[in-house]
C-alpha positions as CSV (number, residue, x, y, z in Angstrom):
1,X,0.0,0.0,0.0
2,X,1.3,3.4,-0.9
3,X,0.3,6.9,-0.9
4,X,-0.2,9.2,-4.5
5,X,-1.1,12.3,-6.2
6,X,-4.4,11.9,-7.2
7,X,-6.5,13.3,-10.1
8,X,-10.0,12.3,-10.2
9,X,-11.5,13.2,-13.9
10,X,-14.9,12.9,-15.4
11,X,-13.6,10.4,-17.6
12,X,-11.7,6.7,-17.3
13,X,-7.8,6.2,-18.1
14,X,-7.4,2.4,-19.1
15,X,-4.1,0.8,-18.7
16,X,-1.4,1.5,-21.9
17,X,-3.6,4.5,-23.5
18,X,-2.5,8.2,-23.9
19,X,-4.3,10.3,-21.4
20,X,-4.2,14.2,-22.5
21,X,-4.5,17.0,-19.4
22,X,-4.7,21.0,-19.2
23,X,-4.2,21.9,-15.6
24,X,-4.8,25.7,-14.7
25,X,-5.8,24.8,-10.8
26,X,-3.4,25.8,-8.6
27,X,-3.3,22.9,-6.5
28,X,-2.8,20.6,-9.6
29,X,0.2,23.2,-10.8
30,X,1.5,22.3,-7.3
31,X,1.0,18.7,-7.7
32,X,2.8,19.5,-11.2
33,X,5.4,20.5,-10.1
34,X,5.8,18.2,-7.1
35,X,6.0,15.4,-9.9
36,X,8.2,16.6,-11.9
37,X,10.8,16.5,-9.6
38,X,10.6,12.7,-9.2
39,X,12.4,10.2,-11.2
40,X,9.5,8.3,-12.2
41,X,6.3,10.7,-11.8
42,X,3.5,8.3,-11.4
43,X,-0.1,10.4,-10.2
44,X,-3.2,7.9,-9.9
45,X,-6.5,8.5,-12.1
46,X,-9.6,8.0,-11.1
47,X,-13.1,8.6,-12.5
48,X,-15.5,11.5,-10.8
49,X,-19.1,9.3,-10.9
50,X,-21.0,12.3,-9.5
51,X,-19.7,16.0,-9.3
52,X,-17.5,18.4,-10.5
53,X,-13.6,17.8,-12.1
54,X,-13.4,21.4,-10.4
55,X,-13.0,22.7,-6.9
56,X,-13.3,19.2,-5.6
57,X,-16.6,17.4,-3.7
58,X,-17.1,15.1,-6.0
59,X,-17.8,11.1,-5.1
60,X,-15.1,9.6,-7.0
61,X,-14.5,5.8,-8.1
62,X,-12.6,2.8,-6.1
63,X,-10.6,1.1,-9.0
64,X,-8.2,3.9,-10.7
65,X,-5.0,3.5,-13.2
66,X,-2.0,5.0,-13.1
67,X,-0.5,7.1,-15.1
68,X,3.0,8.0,-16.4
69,X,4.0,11.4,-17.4
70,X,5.8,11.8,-20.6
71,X,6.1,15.2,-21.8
72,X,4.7,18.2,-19.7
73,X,4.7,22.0,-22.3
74,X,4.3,25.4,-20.9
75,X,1.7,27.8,-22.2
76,X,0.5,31.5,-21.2
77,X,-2.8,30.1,-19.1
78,X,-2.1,26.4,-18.6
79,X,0.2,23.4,-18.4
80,X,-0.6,21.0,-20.9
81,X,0.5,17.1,-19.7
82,X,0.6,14.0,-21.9
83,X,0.4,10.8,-19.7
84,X,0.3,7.0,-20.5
85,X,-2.0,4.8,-18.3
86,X,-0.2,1.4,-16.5
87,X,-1.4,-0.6,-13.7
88,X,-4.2,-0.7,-12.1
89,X,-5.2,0.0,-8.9
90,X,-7.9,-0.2,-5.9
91,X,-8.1,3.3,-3.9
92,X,-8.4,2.5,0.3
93,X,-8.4,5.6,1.7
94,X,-8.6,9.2,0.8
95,X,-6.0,11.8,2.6
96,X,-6.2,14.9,3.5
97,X,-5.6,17.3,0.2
98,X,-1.7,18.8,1.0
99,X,-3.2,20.8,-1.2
100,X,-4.0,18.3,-4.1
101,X,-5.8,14.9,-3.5
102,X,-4.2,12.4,-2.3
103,X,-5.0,8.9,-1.6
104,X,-3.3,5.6,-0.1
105,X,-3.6,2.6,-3.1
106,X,-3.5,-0.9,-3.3
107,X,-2.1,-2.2,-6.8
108,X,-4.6,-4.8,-8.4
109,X,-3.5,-7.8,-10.4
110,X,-2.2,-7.3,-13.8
111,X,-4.1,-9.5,-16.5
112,X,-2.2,-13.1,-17.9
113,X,-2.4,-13.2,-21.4
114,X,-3.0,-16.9,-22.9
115,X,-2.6,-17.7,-26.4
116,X,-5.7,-19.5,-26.3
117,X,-7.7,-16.3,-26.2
118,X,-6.4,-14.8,-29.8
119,X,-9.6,-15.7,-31.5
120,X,-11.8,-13.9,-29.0
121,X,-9.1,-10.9,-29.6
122,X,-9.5,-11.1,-33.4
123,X,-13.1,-10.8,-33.3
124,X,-13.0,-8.2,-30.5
125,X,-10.9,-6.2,-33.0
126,X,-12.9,-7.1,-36.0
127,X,-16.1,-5.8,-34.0
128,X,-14.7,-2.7,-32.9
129,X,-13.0,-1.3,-35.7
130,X,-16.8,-2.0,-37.4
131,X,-18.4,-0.2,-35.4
132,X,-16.4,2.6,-34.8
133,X,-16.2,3.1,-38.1
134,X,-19.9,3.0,-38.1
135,X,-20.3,5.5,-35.7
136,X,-17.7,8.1,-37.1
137,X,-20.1,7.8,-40.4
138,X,-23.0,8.7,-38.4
139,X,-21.0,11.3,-36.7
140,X,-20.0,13.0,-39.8
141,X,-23.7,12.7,-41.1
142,X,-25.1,14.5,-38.4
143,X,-22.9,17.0,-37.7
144,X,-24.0,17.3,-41.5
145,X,-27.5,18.1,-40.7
146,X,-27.2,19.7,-36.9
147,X,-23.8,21.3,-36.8
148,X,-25.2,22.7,-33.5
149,X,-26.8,20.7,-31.7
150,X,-26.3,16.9,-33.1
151,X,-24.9,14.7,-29.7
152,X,-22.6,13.1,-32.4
153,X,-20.3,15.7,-32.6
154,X,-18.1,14.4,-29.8
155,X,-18.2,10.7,-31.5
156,X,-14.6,10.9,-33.3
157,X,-13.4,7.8,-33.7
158,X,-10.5,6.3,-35.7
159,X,-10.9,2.5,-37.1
160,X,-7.6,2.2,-38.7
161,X,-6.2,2.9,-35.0
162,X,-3.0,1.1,-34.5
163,X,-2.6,-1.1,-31.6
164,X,0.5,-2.2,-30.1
165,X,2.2,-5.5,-31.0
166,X,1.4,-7.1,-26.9
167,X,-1.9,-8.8,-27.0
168,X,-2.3,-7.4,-23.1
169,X,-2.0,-3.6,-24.1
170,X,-3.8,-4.0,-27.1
171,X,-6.8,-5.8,-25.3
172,X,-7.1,-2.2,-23.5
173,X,-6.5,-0.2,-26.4
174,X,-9.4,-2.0,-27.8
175,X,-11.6,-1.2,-24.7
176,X,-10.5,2.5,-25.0
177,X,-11.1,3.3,-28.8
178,X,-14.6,1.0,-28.4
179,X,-17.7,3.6,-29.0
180,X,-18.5,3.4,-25.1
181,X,-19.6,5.7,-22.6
182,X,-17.4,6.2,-19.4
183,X,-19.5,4.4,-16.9
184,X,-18.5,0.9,-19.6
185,X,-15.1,1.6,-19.5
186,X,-14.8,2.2,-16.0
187,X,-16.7,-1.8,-15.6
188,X,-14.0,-3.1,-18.0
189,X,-11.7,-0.9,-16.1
190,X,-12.9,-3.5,-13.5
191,X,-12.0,-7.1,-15.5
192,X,-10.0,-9.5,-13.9
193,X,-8.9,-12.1,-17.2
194,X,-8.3,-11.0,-20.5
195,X,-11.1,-13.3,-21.5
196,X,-13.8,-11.5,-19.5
197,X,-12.5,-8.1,-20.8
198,X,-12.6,-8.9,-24.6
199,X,-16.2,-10.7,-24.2
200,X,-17.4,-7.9,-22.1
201,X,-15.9,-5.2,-25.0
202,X,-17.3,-7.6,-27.5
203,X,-20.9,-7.4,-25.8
204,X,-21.3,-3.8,-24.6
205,X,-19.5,-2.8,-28.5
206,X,-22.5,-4.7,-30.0
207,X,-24.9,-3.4,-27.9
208,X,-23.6,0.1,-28.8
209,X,-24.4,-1.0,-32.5
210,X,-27.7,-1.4,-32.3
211,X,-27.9,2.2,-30.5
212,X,-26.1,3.5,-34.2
213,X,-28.3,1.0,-36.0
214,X,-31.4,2.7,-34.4
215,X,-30.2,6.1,-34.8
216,X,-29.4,5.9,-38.9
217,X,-33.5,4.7,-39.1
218,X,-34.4,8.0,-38.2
């Protein structure tokens, strides 16, 4: 068990995906900066269920994922940080903000990959890559006919994503460039085998197509 930076966000990291910031609070400029002069900055992630990414109060998830930061640039209002999620991890008790939150953690298992499973991961990819593609199509079309108001404009998906070469990392690059909502990536965010992430990505991915299916009838 050890004690980390904290930055609870409205949305879920997932292990071995990029994970973009802008920090203009002071208390995460401290945090910054605190980091930075580490070896290895590590700050835990976590996803804000109810609340607001601003000024704290917010009831925030158990299971988190760490992330590593790789390149930090200055600009006149902000500090922009690129991160890359790695383990995962169970949160078991909030500390006292000093002035940023912090929390004691407890690392959670990382998933065994067995060759066994490389069907279910070819037709994981297969399925998403489908549907995203789908969905970027529908994107495109209504942003087409609502440019103002269509809820597909924040839909932008690539499928000819690359994913890395490691079945493990690319099992969770799968579940992050899926067409999901938060509150399914924060339940994979959850698996405990490889297996039950992929079906679970292949299951909530189809159930996401026939959302898109239903929308292009209209």
């Amino acid at each position: 068990m050890s004690s980390v930076a904290m930055f609870p966000l409205g949305s879920v990291l997932l292990p071995h995906t990029p994970l973009a910031l802008r920090l203009f609070e002071p208390r995460y400029l401290t945090m910054l900066g605190r980091l930075l002069d580490e070896e290895n900055p590590l700050f835990g992630v976590v996803m804000i269920e109810r609340g607001s990414e601003v000024g704290g109060g917010d009831q925030r998830s158990r299971i988190g994922t760490l992330a590593r930061i790789v390149q930090v640039e200055a600009a006149a209002d902000a500090m922009h940080v690129v991160a890359v999620g790695g383990d995962r991890f169970e949160t078991t008790r909030w500390l006292d903000d000093d002035p940023y939150p912090l929390a004691e953690i407890s690392p959670l298992p990382v998933l065994e990959w067995d060759d066994a499973l490389l069907p279910l991961h070819t037709e994981a990819e297969a399925i998403v890559r489908r549907v995203v593609a789908r969905a970027t199509l529908l994107s495109e079309r209504m942003d087409e006919a609502l440019p103002d108001s269509a809820p597909w404009n924040a839909l932008r998906w690539d499928a000819a994503t690359e994913l890395s070469e490691d079945p493990i990392e690319s099992a969770w690059q799968l579940a992050a460039i899926a067409p999901l909502g938060d509150f399914d990536r924060q339940t994979l965010l959850r698996s405990t085998t490889v297996g039950g992430l992929l079906r679970q990505v292949i299951d909530l991915t189809l159930e996401q197509e026939a959302v898109l299916t239903a929308s292009d009838s209209l």
